[in-house]
PyMOL Python script that loads the backbone (N, CA, C, O; Angstrom):
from pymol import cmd

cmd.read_pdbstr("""\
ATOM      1  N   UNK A   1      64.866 110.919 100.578  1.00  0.00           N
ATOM      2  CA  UNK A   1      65.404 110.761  99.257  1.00  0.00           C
ATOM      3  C   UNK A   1      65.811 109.305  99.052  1.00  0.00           C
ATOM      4  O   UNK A   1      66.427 108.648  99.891  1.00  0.00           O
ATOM      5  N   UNK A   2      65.339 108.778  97.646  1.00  0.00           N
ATOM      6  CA  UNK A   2      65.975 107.309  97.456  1.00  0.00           C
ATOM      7  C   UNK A   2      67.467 107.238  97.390  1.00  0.00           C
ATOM      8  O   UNK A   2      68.125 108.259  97.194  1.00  0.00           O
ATOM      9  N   UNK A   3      68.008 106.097  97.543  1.00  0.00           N
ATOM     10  CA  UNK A   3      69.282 105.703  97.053  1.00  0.00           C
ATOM     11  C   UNK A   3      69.687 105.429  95.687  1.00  0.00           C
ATOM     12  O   UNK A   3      69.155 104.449  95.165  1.00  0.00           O
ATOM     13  N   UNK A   4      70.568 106.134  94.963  1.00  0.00           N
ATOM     14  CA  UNK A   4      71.017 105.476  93.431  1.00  0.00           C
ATOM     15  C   UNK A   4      70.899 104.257  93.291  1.00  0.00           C
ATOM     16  O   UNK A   4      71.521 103.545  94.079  1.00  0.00           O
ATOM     17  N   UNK A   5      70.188 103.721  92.398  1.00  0.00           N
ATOM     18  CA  UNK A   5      70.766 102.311  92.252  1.00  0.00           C
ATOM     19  C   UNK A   5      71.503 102.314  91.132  1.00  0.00           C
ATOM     20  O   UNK A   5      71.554 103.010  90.117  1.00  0.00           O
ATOM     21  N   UNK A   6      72.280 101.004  91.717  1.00  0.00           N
ATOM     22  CA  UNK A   6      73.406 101.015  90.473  1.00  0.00           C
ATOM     23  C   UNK A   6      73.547  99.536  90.160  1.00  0.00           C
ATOM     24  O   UNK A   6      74.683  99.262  89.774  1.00  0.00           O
ATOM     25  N   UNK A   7      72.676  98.463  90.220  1.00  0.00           N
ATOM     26  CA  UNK A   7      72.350  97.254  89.655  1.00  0.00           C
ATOM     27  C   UNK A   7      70.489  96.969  89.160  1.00  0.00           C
ATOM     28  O   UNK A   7      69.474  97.099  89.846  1.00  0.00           O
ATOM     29  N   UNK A   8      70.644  96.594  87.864  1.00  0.00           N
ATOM     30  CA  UNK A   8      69.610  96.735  86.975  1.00  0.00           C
ATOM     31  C   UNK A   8      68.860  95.443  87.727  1.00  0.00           C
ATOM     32  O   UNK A   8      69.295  94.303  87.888  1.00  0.00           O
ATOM     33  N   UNK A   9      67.242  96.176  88.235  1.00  0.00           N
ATOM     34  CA  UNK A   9      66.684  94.979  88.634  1.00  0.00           C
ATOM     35  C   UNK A   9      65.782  93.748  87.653  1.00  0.00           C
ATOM     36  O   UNK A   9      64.881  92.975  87.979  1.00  0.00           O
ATOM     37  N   UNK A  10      66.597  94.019  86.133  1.00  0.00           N
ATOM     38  CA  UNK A  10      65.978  92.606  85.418  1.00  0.00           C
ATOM     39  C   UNK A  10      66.801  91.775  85.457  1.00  0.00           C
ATOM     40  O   UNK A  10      66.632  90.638  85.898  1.00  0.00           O
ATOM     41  N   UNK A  11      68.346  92.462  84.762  1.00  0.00           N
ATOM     42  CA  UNK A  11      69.292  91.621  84.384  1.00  0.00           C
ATOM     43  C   UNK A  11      70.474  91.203  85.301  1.00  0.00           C
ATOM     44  O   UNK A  11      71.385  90.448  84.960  1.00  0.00           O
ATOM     45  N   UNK A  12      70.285  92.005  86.927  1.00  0.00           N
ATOM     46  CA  UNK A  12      71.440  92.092  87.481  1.00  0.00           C
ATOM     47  C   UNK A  12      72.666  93.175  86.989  1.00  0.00           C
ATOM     48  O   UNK A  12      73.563  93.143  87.831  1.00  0.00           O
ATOM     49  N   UNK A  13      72.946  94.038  85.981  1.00  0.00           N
ATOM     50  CA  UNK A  13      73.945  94.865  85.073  1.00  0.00           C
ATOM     51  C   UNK A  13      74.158  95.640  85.346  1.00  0.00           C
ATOM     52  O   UNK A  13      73.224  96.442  85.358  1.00  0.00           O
ATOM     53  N   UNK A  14      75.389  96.099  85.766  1.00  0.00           N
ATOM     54  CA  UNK A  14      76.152  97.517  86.154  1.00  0.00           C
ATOM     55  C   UNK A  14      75.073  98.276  85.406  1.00  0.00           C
ATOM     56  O   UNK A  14      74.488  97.857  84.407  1.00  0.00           O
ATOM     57  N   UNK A  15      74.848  99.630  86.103  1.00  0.00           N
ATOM     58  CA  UNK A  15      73.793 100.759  85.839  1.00  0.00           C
ATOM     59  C   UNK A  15      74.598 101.901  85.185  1.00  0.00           C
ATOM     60  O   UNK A  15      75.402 102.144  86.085  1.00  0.00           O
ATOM     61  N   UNK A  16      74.820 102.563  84.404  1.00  0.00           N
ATOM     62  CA  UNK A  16      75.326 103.792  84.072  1.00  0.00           C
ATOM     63  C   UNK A  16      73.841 104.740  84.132  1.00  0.00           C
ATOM     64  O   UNK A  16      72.636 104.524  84.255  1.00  0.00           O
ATOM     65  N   UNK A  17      74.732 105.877  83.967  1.00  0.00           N
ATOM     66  CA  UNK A  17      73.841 107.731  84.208  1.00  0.00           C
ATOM     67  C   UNK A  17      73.792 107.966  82.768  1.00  0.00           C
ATOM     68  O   UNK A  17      74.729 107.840  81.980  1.00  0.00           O
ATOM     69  N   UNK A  18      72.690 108.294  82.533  1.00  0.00           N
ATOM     70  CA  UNK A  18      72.319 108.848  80.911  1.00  0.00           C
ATOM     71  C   UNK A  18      72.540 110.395  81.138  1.00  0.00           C
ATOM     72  O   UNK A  18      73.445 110.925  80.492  1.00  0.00           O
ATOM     73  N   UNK A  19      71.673 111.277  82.135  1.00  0.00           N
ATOM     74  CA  UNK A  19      71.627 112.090  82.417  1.00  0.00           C
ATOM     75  C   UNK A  19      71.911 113.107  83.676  1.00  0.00           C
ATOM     76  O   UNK A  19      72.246 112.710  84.792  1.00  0.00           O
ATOM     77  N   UNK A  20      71.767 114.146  83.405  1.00  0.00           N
ATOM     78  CA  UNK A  20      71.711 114.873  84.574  1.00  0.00           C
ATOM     79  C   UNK A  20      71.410 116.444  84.748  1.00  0.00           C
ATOM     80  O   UNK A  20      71.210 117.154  83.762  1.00  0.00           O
ATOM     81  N   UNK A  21      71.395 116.796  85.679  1.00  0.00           N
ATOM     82  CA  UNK A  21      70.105 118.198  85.741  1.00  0.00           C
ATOM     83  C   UNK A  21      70.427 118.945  86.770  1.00  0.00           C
ATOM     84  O   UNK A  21      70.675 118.280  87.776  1.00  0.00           O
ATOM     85  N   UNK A  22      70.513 120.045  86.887  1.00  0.00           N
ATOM     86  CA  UNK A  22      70.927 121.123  87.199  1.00  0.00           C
ATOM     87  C   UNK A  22      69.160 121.551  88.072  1.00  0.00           C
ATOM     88  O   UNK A  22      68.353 121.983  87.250  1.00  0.00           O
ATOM     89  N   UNK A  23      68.788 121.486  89.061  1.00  0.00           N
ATOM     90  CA  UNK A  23      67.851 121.694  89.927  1.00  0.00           C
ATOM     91  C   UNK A  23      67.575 123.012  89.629  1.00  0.00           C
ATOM     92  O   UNK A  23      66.593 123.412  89.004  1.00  0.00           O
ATOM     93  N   UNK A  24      68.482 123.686  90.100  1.00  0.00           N
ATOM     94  CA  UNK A  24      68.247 125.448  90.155  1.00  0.00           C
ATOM     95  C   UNK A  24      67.908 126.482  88.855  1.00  0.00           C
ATOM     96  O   UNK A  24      67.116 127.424  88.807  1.00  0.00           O
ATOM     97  N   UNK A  25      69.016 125.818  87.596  1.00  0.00           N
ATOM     98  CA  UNK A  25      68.980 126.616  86.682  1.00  0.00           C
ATOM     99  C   UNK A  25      68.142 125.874  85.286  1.00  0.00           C
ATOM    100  O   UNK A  25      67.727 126.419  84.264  1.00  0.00           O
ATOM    101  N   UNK A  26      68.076 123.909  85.861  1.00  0.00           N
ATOM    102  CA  UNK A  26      67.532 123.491  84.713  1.00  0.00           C
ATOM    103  C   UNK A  26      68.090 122.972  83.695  1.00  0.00           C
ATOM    104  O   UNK A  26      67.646 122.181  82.863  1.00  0.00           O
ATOM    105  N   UNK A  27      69.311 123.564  83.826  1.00  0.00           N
ATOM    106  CA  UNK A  27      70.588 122.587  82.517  1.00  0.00           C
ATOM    107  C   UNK A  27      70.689 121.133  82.851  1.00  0.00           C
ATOM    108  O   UNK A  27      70.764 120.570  83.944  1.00  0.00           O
ATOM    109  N   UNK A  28      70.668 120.619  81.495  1.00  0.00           N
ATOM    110  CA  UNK A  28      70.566 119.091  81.440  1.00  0.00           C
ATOM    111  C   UNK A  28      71.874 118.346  80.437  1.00  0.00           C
ATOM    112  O   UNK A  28      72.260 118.406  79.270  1.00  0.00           O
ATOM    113  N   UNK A  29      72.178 117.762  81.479  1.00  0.00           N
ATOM    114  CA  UNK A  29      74.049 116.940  80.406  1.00  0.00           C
ATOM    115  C   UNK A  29      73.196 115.672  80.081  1.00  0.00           C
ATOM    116  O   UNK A  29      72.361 115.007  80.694  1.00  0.00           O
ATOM    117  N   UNK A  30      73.548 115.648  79.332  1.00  0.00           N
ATOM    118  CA  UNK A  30      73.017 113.973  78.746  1.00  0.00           C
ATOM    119  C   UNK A  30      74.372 112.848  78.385  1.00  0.00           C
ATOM    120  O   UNK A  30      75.412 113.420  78.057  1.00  0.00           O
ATOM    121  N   UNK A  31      74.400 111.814  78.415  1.00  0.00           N
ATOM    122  CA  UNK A  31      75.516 111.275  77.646  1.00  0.00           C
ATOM    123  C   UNK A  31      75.324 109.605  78.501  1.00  0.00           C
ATOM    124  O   UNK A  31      74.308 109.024  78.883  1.00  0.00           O
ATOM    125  N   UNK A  32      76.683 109.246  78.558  1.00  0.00           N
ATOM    126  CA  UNK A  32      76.778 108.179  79.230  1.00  0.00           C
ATOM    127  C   UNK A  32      77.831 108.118  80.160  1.00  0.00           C
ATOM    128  O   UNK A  32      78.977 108.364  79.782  1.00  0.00           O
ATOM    129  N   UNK A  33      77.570 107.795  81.434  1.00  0.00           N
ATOM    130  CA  UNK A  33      78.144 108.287  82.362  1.00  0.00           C
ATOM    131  C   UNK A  33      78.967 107.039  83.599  1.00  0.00           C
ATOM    132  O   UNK A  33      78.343 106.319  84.378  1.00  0.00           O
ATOM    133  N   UNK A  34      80.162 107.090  83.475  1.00  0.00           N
ATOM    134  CA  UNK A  34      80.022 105.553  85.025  1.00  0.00           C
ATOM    135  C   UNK A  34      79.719 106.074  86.418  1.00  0.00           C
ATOM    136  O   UNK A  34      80.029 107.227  86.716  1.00  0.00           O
ATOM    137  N   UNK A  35      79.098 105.228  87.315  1.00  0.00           N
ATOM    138  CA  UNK A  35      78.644 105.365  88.641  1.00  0.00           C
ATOM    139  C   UNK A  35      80.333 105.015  89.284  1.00  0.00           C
ATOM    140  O   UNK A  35      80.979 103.998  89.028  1.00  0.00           O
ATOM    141  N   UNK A  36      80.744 106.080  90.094  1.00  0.00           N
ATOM    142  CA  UNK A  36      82.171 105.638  90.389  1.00  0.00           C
ATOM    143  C   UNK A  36      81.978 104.466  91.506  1.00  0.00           C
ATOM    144  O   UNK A  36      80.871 104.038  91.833  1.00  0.00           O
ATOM    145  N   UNK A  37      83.147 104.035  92.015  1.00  0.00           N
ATOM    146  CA  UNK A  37      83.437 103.026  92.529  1.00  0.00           C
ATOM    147  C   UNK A  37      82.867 102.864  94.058  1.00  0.00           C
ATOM    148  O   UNK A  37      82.559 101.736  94.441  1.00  0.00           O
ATOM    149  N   UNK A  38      82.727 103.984  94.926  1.00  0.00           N
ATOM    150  CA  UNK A  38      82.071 103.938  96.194  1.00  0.00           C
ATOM    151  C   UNK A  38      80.472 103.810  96.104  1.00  0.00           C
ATOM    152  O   UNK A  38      79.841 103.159  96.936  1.00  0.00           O
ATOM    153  N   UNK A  39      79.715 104.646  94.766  1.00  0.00           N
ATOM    154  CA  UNK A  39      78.391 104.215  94.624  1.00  0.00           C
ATOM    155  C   UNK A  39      77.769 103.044  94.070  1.00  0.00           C
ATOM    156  O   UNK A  39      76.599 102.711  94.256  1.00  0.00           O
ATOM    157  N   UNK A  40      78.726 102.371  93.297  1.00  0.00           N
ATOM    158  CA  UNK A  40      78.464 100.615  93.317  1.00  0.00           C
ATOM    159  C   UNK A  40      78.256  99.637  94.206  1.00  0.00           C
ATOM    160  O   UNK A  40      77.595  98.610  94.050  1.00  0.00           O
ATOM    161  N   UNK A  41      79.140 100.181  95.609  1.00  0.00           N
ATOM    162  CA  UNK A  41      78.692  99.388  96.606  1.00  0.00           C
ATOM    163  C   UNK A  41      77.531  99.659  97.145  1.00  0.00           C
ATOM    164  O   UNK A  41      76.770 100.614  96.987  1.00  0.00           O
ATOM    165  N   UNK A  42      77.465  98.589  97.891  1.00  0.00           N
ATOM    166  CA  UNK A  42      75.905  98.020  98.575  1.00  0.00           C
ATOM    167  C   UNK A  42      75.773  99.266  99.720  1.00  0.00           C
ATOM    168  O   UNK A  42      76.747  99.687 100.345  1.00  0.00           O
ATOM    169  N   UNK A  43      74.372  99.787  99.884  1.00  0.00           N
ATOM    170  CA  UNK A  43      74.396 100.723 100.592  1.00  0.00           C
ATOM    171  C   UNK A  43      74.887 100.736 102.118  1.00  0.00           C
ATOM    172  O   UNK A  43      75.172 101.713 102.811  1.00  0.00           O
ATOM    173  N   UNK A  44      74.905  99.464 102.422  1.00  0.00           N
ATOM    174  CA  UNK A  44      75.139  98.897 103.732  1.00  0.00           C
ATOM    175  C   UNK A  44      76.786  99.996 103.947  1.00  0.00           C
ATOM    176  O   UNK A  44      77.115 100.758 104.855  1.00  0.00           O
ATOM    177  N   UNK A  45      77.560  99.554 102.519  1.00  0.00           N
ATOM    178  CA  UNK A  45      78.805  99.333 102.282  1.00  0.00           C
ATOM    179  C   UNK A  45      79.215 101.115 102.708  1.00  0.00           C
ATOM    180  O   UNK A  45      79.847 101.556 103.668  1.00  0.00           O
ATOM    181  N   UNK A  46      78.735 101.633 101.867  1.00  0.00           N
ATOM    182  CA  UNK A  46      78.723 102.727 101.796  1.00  0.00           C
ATOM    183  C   UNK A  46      78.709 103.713 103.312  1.00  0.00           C
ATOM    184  O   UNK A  46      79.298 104.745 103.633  1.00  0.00           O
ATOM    185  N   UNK A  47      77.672 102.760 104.053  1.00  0.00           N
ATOM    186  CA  UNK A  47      77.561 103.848 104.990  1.00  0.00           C
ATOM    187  C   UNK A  47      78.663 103.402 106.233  1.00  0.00           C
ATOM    188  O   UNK A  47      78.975 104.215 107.104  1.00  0.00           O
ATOM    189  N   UNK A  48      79.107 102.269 106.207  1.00  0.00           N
ATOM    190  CA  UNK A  48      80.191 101.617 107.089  1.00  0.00           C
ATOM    191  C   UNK A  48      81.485 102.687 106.388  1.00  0.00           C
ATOM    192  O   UNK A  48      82.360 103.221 107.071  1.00  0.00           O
ATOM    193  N   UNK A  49      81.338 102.829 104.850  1.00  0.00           N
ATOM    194  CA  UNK A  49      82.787 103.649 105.026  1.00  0.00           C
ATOM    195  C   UNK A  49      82.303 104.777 105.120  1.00  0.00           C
ATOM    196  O   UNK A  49      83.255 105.347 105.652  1.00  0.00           O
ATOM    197  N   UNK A  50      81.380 105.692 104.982  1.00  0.00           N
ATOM    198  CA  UNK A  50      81.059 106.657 105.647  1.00  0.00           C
ATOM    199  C   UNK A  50      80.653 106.918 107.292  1.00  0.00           C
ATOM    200  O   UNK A  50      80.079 107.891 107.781  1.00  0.00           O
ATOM    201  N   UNK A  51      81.070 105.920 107.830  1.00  0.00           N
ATOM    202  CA  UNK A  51      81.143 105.580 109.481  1.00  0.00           C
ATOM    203  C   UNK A  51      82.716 105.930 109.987  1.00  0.00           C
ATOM    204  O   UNK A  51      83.241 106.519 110.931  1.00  0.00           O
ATOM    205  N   UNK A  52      83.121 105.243 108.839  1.00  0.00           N
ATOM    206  CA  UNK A  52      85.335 104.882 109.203  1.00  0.00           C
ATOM    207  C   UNK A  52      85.182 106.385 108.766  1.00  0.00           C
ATOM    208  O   UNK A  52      85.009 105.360 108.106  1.00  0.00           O
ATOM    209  N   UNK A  53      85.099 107.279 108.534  1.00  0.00           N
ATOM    210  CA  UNK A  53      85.718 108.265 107.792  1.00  0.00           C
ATOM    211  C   UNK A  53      85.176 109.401 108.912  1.00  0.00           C
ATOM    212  O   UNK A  53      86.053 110.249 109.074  1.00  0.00           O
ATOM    213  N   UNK A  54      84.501 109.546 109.374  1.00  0.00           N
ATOM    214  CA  UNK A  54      83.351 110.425 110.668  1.00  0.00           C
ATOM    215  C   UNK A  54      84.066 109.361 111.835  1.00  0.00           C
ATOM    216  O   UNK A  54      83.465 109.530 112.896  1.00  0.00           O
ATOM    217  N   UNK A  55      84.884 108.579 111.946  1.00  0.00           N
ATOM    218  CA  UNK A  55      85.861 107.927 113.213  1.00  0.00           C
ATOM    219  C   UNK A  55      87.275 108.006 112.927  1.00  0.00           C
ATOM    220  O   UNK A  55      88.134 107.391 113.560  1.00  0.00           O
ATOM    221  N   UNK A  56      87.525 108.908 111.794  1.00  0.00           N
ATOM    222  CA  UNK A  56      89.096 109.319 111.530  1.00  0.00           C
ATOM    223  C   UNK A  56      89.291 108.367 111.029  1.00  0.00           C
ATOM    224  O   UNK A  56      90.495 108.533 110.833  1.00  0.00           O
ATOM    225  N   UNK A  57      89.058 107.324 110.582  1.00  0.00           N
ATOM    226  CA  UNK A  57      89.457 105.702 110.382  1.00  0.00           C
ATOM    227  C   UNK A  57      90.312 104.658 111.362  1.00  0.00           C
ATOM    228  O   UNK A  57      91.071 103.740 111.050  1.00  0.00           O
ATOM    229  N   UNK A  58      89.870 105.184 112.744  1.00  0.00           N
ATOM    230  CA  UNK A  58      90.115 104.228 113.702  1.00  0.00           C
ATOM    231  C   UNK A  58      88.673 103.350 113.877  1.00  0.00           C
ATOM    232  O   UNK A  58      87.506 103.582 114.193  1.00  0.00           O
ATOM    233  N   UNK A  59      89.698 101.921 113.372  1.00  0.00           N
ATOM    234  CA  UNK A  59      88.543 100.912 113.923  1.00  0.00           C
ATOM    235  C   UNK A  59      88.414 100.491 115.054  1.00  0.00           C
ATOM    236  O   UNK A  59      87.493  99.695 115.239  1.00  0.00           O
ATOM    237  N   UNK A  60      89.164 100.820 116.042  1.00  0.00           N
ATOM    238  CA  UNK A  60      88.913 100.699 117.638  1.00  0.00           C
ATOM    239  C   UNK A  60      87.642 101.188 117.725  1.00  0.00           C
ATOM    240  O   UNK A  60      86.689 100.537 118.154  1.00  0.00           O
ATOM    241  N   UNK A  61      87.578 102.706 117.198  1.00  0.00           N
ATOM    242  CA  UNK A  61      86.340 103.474 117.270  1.00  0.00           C
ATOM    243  C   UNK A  61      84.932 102.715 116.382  1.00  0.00           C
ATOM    244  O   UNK A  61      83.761 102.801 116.751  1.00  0.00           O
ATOM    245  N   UNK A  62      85.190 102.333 115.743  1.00  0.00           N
ATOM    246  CA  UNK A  62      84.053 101.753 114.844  1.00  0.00           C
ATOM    247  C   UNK A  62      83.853 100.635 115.613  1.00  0.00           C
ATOM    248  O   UNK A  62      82.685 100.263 115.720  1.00  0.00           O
ATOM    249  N   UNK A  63      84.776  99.958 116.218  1.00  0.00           N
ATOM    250  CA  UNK A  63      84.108  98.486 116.967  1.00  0.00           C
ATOM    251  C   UNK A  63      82.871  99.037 118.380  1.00  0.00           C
ATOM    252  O   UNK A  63      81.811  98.553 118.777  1.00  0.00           O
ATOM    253  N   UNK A  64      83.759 100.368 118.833  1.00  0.00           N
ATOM    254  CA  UNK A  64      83.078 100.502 120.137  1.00  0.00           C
ATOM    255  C   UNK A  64      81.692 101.089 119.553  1.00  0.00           C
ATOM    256  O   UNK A  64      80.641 100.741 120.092  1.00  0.00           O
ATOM    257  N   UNK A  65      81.679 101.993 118.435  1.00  0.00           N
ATOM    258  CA  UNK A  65      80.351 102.719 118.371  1.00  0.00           C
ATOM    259  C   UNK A  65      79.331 101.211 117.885  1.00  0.00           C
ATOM    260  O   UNK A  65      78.231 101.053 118.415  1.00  0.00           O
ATOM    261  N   UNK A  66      79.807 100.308 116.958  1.00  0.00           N
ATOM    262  CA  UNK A  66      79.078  99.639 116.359  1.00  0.00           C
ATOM    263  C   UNK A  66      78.730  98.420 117.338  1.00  0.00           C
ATOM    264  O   UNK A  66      77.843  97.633 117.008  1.00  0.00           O
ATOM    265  N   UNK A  67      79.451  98.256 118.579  1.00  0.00           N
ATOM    266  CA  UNK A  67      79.138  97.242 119.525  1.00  0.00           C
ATOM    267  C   UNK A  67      79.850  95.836 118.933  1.00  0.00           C
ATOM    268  O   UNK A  67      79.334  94.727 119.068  1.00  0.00           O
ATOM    269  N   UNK A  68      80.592  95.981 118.539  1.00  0.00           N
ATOM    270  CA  UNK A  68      80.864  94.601 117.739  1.00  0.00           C
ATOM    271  C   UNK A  68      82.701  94.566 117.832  1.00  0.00           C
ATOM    272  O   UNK A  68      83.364  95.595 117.709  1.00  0.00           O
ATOM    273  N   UNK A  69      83.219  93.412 118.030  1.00  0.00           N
ATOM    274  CA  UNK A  69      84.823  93.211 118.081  1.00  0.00           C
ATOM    275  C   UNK A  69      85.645  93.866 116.923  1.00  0.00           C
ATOM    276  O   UNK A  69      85.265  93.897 115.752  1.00  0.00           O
ATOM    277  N   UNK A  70      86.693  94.330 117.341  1.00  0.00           N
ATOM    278  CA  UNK A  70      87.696  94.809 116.596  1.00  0.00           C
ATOM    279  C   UNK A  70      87.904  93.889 115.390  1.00  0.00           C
ATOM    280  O   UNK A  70      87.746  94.481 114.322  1.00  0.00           O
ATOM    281  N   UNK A  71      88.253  92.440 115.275  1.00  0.00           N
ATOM    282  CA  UNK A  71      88.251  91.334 114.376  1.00  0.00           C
ATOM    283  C   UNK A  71      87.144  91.867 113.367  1.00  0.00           C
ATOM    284  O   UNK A  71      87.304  92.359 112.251  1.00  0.00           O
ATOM    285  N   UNK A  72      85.838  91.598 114.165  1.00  0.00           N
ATOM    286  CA  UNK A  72      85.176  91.663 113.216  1.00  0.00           C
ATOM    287  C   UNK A  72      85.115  93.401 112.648  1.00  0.00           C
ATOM    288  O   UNK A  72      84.987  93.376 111.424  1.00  0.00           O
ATOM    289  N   UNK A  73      85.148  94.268 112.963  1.00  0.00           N
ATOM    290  CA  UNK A  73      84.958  95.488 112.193  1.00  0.00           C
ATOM    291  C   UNK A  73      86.176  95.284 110.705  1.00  0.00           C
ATOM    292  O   UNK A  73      85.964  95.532 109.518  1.00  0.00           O
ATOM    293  N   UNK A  74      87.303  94.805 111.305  1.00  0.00           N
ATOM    294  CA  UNK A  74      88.599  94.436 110.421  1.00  0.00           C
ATOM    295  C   UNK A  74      88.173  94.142 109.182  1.00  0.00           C
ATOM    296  O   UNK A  74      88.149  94.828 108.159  1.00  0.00           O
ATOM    297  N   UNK A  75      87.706  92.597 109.487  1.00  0.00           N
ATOM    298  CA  UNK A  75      86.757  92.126 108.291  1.00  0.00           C
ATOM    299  C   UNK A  75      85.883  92.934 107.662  1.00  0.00           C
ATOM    300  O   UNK A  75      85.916  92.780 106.441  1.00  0.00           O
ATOM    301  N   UNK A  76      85.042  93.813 108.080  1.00  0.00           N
ATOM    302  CA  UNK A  76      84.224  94.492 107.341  1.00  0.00           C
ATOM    303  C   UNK A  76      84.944  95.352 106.563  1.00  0.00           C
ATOM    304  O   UNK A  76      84.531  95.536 105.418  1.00  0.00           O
ATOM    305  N   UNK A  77      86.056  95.994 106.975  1.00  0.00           N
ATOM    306  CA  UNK A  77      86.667  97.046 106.220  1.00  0.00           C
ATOM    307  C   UNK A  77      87.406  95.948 105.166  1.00  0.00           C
ATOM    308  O   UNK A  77      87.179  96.224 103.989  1.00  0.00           O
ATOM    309  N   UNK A  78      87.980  95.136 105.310  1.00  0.00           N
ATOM    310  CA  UNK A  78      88.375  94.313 104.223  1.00  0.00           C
ATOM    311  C   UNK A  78      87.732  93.804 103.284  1.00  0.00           C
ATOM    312  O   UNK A  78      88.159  93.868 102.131  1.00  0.00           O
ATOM    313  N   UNK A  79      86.634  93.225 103.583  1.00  0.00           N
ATOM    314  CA  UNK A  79      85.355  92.857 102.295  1.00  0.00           C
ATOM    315  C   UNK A  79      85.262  93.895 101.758  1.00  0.00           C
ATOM    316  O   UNK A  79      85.224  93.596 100.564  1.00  0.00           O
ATOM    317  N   UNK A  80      85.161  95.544 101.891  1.00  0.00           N
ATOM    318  CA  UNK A  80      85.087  96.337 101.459  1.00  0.00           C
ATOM    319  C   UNK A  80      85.679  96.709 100.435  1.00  0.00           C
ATOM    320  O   UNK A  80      85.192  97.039  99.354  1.00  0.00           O
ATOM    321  N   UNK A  81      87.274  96.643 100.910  1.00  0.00           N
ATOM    322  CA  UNK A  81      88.307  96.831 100.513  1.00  0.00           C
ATOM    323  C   UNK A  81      88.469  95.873  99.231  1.00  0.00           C
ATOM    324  O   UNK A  81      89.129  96.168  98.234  1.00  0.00           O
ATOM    325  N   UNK A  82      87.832  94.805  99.404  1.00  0.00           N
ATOM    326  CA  UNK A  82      88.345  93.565  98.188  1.00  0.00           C
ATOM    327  C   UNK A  82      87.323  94.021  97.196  1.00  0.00           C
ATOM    328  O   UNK A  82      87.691  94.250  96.044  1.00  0.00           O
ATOM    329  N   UNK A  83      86.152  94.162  97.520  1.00  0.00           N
ATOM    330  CA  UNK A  83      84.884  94.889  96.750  1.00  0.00           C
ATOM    331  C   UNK A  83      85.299  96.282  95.667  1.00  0.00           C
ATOM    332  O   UNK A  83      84.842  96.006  94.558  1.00  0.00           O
ATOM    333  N   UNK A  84      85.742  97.149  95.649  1.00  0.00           N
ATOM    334  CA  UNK A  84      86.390  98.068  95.598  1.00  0.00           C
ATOM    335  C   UNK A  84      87.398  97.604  94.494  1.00  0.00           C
ATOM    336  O   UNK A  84      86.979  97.808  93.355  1.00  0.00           O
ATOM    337  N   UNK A  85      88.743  96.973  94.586  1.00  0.00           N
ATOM    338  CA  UNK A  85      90.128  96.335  94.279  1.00  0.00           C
ATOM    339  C   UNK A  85      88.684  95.860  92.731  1.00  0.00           C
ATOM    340  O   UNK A  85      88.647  96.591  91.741  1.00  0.00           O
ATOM    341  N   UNK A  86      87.774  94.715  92.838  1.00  0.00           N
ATOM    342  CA  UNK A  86      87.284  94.437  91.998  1.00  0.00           C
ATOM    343  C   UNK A  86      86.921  95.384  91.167  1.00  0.00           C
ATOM    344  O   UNK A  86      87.257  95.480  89.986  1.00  0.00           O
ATOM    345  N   UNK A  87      85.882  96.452  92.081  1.00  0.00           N
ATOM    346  CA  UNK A  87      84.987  97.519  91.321  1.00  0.00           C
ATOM    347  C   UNK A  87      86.363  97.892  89.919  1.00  0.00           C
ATOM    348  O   UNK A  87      86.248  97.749  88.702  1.00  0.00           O
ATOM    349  N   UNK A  88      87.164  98.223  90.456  1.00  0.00           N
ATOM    350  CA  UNK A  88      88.329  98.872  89.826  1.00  0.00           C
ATOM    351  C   UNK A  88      88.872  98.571  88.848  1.00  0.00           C
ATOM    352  O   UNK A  88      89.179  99.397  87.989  1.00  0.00           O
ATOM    353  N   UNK A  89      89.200  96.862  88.731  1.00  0.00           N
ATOM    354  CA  UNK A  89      89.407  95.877  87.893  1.00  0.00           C
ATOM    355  C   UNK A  89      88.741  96.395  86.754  1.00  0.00           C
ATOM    356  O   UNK A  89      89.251  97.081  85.869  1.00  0.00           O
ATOM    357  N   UNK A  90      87.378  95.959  86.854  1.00  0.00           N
ATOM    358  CA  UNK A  90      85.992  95.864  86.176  1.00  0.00           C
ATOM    359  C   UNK A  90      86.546  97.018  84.892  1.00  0.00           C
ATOM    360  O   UNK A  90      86.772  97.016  83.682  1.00  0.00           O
ATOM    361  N   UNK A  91      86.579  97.894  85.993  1.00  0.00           N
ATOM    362  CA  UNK A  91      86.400  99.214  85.044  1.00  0.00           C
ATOM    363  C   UNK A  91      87.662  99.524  84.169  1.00  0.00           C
ATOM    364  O   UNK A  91      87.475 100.242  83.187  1.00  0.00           O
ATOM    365  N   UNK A  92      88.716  99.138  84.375  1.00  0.00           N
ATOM    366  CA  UNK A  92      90.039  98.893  83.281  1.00  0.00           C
ATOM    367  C   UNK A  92      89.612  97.674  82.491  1.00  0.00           C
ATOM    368  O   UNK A  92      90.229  97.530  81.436  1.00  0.00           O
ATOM    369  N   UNK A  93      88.890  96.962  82.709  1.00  0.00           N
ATOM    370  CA  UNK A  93      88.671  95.569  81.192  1.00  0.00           C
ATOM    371  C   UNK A  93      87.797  96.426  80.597  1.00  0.00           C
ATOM    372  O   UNK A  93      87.502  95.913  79.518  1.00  0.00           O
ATOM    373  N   UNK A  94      87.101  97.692  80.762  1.00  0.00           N
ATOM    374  CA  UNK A  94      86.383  97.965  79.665  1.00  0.00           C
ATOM    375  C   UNK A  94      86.560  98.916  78.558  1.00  0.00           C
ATOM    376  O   UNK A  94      85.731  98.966  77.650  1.00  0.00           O
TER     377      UNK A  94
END
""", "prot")
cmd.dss("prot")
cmd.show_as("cartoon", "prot")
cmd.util.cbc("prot")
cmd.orient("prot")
């Protein structure tokens, strides 16, 4: 299965959902919709916090599974974290 995208590959532009569909029964919502704040991030992003979350959110654990220093896992959860703080922003100026 592909990944959502949620940046427009002409203009660079936050992506909204027009629609959506019901597989089984076929019902279809239409409208305009926001992509919440964890599916904006970069898929990379996504699956690092779906890593912390399957490690209880010990980053001891995320350094050892990912092979990489505690420092640096830190940082990753923080870029995240600042990513996010923005996503959030964004979406109250509008």
């Amino acid at each position: 299965m592909k990944n959502l995208p949620s940046i427009c590959p002409a203009c660079q532009s936050q992506l909204k959902i027009k629609e959506l569909l019901c597989e089984k029964c076929s019902t279809e919502i239409g409208g305009l919709f926001e992509l919440p704040p964890l599916a904006r991030l970069s898929v990379e992003d996504q699956e690092f916090i779906l890593q912390f979350v399957k490690c209880s959110g010990s980053l001891k654990e995320m350094a050892r599974l990912q092979k990489l220093s505690y420092p640096t896992v830190r940082n990753q959860l923080d870029n995240v974290i600042e990513q996010i703080k923005v996503l959030e922003d964004q979406k109250q100026d509008i």
